[in-house]
C-alpha positions in Angstrom: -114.8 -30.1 -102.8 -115.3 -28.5 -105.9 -112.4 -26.5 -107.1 -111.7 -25.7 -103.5 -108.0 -26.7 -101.9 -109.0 -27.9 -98.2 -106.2 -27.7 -95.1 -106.6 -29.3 -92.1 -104.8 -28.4 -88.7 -102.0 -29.6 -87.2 -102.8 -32.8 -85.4 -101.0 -35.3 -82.6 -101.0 -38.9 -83.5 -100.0 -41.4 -81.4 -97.7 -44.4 -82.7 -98.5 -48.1 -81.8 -94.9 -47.9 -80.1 -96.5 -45.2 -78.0 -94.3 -41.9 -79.3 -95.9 -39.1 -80.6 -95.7 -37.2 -84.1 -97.2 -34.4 -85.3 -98.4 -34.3 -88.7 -99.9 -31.4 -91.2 -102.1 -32.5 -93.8 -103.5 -30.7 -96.9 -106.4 -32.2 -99.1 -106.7 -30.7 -102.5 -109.5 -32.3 -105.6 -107.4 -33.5 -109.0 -109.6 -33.0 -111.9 -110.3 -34.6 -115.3 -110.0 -33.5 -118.5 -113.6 -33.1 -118.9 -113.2 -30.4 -116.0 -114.8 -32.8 -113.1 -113.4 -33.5 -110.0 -112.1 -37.2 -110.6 -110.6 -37.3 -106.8 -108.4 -35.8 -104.1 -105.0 -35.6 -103.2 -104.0 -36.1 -99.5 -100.9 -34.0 -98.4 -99.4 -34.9 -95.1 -96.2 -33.7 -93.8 -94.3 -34.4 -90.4 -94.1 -31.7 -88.5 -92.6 -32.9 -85.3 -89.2 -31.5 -85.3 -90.1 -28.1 -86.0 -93.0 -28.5 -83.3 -90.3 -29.2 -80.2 -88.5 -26.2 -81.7 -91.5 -24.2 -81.1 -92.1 -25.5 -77.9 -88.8 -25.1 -77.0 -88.7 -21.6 -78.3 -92.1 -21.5 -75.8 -90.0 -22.8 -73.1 -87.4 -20.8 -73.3 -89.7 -17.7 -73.5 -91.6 -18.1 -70.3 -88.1 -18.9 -68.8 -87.4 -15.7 -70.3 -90.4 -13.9 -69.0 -89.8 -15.0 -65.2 -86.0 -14.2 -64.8 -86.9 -11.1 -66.3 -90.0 -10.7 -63.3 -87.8 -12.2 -60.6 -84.6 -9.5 -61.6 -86.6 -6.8 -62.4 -85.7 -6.7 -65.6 -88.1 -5.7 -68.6 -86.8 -6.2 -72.4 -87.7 -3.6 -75.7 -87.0 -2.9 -79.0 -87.3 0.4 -80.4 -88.0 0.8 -84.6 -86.1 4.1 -85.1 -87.6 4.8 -88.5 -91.2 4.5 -87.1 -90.1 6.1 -83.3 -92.6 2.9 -81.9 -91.1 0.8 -79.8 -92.2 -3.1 -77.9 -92.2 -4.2 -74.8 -91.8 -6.9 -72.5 -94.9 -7.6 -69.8 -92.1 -7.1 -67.2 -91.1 -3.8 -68.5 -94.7 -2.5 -68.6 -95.1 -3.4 -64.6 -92.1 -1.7 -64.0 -93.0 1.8 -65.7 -96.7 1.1 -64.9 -98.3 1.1 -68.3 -100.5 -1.5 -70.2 -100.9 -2.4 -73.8 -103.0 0.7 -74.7 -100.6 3.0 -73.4 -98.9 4.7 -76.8 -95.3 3.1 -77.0 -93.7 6.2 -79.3 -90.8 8.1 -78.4 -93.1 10.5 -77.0 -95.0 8.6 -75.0 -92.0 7.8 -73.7 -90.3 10.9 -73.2 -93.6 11.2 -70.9 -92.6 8.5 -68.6 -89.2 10.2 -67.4 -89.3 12.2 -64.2 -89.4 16.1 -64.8 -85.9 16.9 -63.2 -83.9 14.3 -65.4 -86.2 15.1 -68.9 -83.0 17.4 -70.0 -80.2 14.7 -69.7 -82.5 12.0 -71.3 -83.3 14.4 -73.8 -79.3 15.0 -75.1 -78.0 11.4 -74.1 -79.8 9.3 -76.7 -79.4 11.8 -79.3 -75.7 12.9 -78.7 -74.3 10.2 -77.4 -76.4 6.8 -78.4 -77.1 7.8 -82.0 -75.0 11.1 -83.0 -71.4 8.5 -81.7 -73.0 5.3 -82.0 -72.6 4.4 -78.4 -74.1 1.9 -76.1 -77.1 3.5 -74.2 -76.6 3.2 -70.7 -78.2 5.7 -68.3 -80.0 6.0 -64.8 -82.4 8.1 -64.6 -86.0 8.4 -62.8 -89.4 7.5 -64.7 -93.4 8.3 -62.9 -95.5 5.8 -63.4 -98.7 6.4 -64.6 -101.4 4.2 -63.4 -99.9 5.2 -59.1 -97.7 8.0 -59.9 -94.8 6.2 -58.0 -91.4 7.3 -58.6 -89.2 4.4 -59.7 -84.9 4.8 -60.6 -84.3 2.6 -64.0 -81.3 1.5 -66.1 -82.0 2.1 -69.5 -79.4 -0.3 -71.3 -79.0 -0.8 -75.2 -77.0 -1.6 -78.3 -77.7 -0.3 -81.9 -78.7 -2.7 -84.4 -77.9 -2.0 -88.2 -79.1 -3.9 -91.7 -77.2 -5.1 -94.0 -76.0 -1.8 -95.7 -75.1 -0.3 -92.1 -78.3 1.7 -91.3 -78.9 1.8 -88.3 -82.5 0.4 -87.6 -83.2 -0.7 -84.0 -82.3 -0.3 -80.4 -82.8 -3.7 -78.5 -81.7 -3.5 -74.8 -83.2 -4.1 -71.2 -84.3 -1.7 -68.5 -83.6 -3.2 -65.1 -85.9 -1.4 -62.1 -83.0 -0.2 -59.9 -85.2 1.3 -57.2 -84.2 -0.8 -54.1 -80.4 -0.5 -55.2 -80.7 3.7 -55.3 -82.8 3.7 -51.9 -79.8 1.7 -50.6 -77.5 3.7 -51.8 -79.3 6.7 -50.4 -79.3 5.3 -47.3 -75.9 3.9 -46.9 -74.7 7.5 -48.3 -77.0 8.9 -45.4 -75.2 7.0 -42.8 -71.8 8.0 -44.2 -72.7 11.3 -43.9 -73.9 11.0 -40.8 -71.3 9.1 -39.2 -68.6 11.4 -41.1 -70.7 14.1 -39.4 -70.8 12.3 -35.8 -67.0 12.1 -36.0 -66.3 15.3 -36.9 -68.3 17.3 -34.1 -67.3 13.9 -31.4 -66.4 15.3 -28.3 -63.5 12.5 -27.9 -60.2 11.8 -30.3 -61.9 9.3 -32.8 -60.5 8.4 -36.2 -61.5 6.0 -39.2 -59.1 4.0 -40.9 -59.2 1.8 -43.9 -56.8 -1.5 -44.3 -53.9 -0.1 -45.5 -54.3 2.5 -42.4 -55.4 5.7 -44.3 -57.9 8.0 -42.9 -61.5 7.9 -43.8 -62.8 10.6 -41.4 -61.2 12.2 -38.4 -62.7 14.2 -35.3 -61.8 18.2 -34.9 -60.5 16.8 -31.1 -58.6 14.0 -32.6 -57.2 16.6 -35.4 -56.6 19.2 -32.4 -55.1 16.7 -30.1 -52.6 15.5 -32.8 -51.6 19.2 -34.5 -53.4 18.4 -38.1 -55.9 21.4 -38.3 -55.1 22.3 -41.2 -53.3 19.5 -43.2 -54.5 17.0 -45.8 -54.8 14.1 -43.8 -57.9 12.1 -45.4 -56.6 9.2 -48.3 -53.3 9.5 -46.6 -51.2 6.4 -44.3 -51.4 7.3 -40.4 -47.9 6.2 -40.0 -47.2 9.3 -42.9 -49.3 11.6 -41.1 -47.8 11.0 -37.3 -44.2 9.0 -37.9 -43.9 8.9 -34.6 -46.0 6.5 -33.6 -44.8 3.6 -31.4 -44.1 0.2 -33.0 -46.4 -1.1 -30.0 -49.2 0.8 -31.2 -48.6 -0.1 -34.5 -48.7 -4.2 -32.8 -51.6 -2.7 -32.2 -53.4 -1.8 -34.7 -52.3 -5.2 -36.6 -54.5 -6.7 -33.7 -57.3 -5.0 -34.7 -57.3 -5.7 -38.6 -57.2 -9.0 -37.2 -60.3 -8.6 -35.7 -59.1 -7.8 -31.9 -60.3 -4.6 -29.7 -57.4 -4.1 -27.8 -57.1 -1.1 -25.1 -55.1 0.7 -22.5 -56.4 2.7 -20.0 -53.0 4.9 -19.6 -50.4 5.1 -21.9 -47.3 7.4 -22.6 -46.7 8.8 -25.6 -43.8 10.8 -26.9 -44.5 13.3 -29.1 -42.1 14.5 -32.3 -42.0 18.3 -30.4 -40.3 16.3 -27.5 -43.6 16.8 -25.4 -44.9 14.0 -23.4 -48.6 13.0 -23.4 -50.5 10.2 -21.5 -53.3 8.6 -23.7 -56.3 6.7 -22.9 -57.5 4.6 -26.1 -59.5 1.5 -27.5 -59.6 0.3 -31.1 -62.1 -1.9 -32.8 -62.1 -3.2 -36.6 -65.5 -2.2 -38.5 -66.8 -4.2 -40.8 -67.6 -3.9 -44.9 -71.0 -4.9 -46.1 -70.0 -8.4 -47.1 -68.6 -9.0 -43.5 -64.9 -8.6 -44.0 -63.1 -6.5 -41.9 -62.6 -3.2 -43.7 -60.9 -1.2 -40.9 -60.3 -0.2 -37.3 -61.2 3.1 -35.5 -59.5 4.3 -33.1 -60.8 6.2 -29.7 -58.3 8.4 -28.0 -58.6 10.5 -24.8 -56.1 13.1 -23.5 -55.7 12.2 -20.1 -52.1 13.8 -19.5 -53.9 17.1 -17.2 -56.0 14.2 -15.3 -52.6 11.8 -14.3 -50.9 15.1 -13.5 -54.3 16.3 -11.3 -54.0 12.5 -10.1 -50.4 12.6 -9.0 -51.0 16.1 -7.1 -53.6 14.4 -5.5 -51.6 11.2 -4.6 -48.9 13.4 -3.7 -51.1 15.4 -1.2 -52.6 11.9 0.1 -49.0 10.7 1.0 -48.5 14.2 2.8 -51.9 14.4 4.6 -51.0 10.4 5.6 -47.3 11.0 6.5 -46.9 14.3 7.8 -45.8 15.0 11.4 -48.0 18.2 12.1 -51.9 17.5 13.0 -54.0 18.3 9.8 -57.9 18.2 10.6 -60.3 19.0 7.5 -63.6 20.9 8.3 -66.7 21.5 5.9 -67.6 25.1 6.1 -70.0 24.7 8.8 -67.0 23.5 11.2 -68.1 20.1 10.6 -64.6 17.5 10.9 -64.2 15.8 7.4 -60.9 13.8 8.0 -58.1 13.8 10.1 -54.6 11.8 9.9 -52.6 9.7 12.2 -50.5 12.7 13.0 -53.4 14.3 15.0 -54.5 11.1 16.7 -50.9 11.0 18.0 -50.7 14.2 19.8 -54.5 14.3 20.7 -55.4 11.3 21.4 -58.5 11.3 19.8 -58.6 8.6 17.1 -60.0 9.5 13.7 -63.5 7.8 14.4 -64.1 9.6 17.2 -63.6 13.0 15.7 -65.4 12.7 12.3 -68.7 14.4 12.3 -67.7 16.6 15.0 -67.1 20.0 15.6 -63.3 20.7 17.0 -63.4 23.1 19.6 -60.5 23.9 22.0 -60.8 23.1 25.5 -57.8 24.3 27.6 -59.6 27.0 28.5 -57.0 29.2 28.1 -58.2 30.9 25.3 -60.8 33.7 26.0 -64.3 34.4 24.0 -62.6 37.7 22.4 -59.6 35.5 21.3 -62.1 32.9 19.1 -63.9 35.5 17.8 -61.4 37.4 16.4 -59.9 34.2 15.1 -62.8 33.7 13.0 -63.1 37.0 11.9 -59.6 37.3 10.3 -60.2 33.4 8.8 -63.6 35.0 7.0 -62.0 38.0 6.1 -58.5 37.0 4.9 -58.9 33.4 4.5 -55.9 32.1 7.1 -55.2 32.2 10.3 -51.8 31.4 12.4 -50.9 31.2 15.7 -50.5 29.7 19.1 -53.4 28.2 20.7 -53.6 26.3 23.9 -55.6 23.2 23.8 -56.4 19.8 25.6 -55.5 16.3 25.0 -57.8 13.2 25.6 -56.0 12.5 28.5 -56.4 16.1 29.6 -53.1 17.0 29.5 -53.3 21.0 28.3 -50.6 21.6 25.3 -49.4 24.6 23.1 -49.6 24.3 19.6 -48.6 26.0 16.8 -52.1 26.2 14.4 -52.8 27.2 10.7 -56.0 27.5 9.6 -56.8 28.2 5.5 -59.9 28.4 3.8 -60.5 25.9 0.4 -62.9 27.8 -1.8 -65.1 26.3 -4.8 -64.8 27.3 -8.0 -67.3 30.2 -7.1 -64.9 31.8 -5.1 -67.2 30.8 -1.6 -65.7 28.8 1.5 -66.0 24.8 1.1 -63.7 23.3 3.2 -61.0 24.7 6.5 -57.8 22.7 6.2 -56.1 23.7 10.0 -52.5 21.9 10.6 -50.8 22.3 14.1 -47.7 21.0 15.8 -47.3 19.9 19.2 -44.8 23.4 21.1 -45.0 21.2 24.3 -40.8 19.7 23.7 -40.6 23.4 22.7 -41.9 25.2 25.6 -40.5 22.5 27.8 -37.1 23.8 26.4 -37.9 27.3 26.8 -38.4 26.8 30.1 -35.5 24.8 31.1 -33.1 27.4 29.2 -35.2 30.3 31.1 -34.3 28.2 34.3 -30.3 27.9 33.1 -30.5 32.0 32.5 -31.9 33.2 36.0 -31.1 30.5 38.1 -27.9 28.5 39.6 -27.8 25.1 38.4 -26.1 24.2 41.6 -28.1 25.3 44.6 -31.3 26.5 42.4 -31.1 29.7 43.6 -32.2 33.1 41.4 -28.7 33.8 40.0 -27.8 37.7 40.3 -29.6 38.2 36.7 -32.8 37.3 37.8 -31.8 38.9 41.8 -31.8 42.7 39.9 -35.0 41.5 38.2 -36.9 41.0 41.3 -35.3 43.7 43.3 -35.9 46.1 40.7 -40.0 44.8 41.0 -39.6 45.1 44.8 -38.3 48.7 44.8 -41.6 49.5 42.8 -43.8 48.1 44.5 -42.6 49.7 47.8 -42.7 53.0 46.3 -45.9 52.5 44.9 -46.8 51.1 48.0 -45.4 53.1 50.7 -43.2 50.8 52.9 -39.8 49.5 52.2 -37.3 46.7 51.0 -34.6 44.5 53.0 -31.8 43.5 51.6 -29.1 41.0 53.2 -26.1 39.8 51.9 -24.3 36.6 53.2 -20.2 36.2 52.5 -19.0 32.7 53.3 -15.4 33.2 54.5 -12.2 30.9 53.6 -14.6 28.8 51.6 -12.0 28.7 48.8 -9.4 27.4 51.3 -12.4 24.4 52.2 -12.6 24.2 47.7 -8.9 23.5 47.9 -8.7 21.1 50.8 -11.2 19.2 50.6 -12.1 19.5 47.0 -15.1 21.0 45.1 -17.7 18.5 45.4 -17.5 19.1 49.4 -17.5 22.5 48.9 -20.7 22.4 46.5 -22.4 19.7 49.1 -21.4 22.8 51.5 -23.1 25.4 49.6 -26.5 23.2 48.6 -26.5 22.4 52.6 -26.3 26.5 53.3 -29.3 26.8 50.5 -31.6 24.5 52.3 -31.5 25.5 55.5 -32.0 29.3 54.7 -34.7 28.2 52.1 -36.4 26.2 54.9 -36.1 29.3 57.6 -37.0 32.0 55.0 -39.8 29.5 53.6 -41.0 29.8 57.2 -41.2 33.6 57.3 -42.6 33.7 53.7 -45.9 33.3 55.4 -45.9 36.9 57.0 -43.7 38.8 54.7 -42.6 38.0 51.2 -38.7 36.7 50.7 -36.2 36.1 48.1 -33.2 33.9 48.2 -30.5 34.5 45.9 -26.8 33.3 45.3 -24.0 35.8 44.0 -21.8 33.0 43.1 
């Protein structure tokens, strides 16, 4: 121990209460006058308060060090006199670099992805330093031991001494990959669902809460007359004030987290127009959840209710109408057929469907049907009367249409014919033919129809050679037998003549031919 000063380490002891102290102790010689060591000096200090600082201070920094792994967040200090800078172990993960890697501003300058070297170049100088701002920037860096790119937030505060020199930047750089490949992505689906909307084939829209448009569809924009006009940021109830208060119940509904619907609805439009709407609305929903929103689906459907009613409308006429209508494919074959043609046929519907309608009175001759379907080819329609038979076998006239239904190609797809029953008609005809040329009383030709025949007599005699007979029968004082004994004994008088020379000519009509008439 000569002339030497001897320190021991910091040592642990442990008390006979069972606590701990910590203790540094320092042995140094004393020395006599004659120069000689004459003993030593023992030293000892307790040390056990500023040892839980430093543990503490130990704590703390390992707490530090593993928020900062588990956040992604990696501490430094840059000197700016000396350009070096420190680093946390976290930051050196994050921008792949070890503890031989050259921490200057150069080295890292090196670490910052080529396309944002120019901003990160100017920022720090012209804004950090040259205004004394906060650095905050996002920017790219390439790490060097994978050559991954990683996105960064370089975040720091200027630190000055005591004369206001500035001397260091202290500050954090938090590894924001994941957040910018979210963002990239979520910006991706916005785009692409802005773009879905737009090019939709329906009527769709995108509203926020406050029911101002995020994104619109060219048919929604089209259907609604906004081509054109700032819509986007604005209220819908700004953009179309005519909007129902029902569909504004509506939309209430759906921010409440309903999808209501209608399948047909009317709406009145501000040009005095009226539309029908198909539509469904559903609320969308932010990234924490909450509803943000509804969309609305909308579909035109004003040409289909009108194509509807026409159709409805022709339904009712096919069902109710008193003519016959029988529908064909363009082979001939029967589609359909109402109650109207069951009634005068007799056929039911059942019995005629997959059939091939053909009429049967016989009446009409090979020349007739072939023509018929020659004109129907040619012009597309056909009308006129046909003779045809019942179920019951009855023959009838009818009065037929026929028309062709083409595609949208122009060629034949269907024959619609429709026909009325002329029996009542003819049955008329005849019994006004029968008033004209004969006497309702004794049913004798009358002297219209007498000249008729006697006028066909005289030709066919001349044509023929021989000759005619003609006798003519007065019945004397029969007025006087009117005005005695009244007219119904004189028309029982004249019906009693009638028969009897009806029943002897009727006799001799078997060797000549003989006709009765009255001049009456």
């Amino acid at each position: 121990m000569e002339r030497e000063t001897i320190s021991f380490n910091e040592d642990c002891y442990q008390r006979e209460d069972g606590s701990e102290r910590w203790v540094r102790r320092m042995v140094r010689p004393w020395w006599t006058g004659q120069g000689t060591v004459g003993g030593i000096v023992v030293l000892a200090e307790d040390i056990t308060a500023r040892k839980a600082v430093e543990h503490a201070l130990r704590a703390s920094e390992q707490s530090l060090s593993e928020a900062q792994r588990i956040a992604g967040v990696g501490s430094y200090v840059l000197d700016l006199a000396s350009g070096i800078w420190t680093s946390s172990e976290i930051l050196d993960e994050i921008l792949g670099i070890d503890g031989l890697y050259s921490h200057t501003v150069e080295g890292w300058k090196a670490l910052v992805h080529p396309d944002d070297n120019a901003m990160m170049a100017s920022h720090p100088v012209n804004e950090v330093l040259g205004k004394a701002m906060r650095f905050s920037k996002e920017y790219r860096t390439v790490r060097p031991n994978d050559g991954g790119v990683r996105w960064v937030q370089g975040l720091g505060v200027l630190e000055t001494d005591a004369q206001g020199n500035l001397t260091l930047l202290r500050g954090t750089i938090p590894d924001i990959t994941t957040r910018k490949q979210a963002e990239a992505s979520l910006r991706e689906s916005r785009e692409l669902l802005q773009l879905f909307i737009e090019h939709a084939p329906a009527a769709i829209a995108m509203f926020d809460r406050e029911m101002r448009y995020l994104g619109a569809s060219r048919r929604w924009l089209e259907s609604y007359a906004l081509v054109g006009k700032e819509v986007f940021g604005h209220s819908h109830y700004e953009v179309i004030p005519e909007i129902p208060e029902r569909w504004k119940e509506a939309h209430r509904r759906g921010l409440a987290g309903e999808s209501p619907r209608a399948e047909e609805e009317r709406f009145d439009r501000a040009d005095g127009s009226e539309s029908w709407l198909r539509w469904e609305l559903v609320p969308w929903r932010a990234a924490d959840g909450t509803i943000g929103g509804i969309v609305i689906f909308t579909e035109d459907v004003t040409a289909l209710k009108e194509s509807e009613d026409r159709l409805q409308l022709a339904a009712n006429v096919f069902t109710h109408a008193s003519e016959g209508i029988l529908i064909t494919n363009a082979e001939g074959v029967i589609l359909d057929a109402n109650s109207a043609f069951t009634r005068i046929t007799g056929y039911t519907r059942a019995e005629v469907l997959g059939q091939n309608p053909r009429m049967k009175s016989g009446r009409q001759t090979r020349e007739f049907c072939t023509d018929l379907w020659a004109q129907l080819k040619e012009k597309g329609h056909w009308s006129g009367e046909v003779w045809n038979r019942a179920k019951g076998g009855q023959i009838f006239a009818e009065m037929l249409t026929i028309s062709a239904v083409p595609d949208a190609t122009g060629r034949t797809k269907q024959y619609v014919a429709m026909f009325s029953d002329l029996t009542p008609i003819k049955e008329t005809e005849k019994q006004l033919k029968h008033i004209a040329q004969f006497d309702l009383l004794t049913g004798l030709p009358n002297r219209t129809l007498l000249a008729d025949r006697l006028r066909q007599a005289m030709a066919g005699c001349h044509r023929l050679g021989c000759i005619v007979a003609l006798a003519y029968l007065d019945l004397d004082n029969f007025h006087s037998i009117n005005d005695r004994q009244g007219r119904n004994t004189g028309d029982s008088l004249l019906t009693a003549i009638t028969h009897r020379l009806t029943a002897d000519f009727d006799v001799k009509r078997s060797r000549k031919e003989s006709r009765q008439s009255t001049m009456g």
